[in-house]
N, C-alpha and C positions, 0 to 999 in steps of 0.2 A: 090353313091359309093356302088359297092359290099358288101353284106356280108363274107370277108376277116377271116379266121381264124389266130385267135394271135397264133404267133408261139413265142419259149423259145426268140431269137432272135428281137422279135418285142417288145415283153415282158421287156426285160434287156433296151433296147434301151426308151421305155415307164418307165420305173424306171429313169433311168438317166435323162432325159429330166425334170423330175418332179425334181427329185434332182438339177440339177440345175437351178429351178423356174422358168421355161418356163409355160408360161400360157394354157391354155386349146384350144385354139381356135387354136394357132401355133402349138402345138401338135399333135390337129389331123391334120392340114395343111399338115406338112410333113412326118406323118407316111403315109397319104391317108385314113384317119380314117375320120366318123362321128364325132362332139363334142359328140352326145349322148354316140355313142361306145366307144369313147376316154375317156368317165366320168365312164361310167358302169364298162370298165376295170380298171381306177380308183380305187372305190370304190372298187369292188369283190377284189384288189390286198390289200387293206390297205391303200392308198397314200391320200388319201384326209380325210381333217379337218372334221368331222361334222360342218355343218352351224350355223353359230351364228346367234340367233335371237333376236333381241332387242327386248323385252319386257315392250316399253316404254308405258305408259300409257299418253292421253292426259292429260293437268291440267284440273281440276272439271271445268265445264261452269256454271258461276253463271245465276241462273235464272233470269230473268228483275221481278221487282216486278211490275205488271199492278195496274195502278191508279184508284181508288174506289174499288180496290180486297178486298182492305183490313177493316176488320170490328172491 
């Protein structure tokens, strides 16, 4: 795809689509946008979440205790 300039038009039309939870990949599908472009104008607009990061931590791995380690 071309690099296409967002017009007010493409813009209002990328606000609505987002407002009614159309996904990113459909988005750019039928604007003719990149997902990248369709995300960057995204973001520079305001419309996207910051990303949740789980911050899980695995549980502790118990050590094996080796046989004769121990004194």
């Amino acid at each position: 795809m071309a690099n296409k300039r967002w017009t007010d038009q493409d813009v209002e039309d990328l606000r609505r689509r987002v407002e009614a939870g159309q996904g990113v990949r459909q988005i750019a599908t039928e604007l003719q946008r990149s997902q990248e472009a369709t995300r960057a104008r995204m973001q520079m607009l305001g419309l996207t979440k910051p990303r949740q990061f789980k911050a899980e931590r695995a549980a502790p791995v118990e050590q094996p205790v080796l046989q004769g380690a121990e004194q």
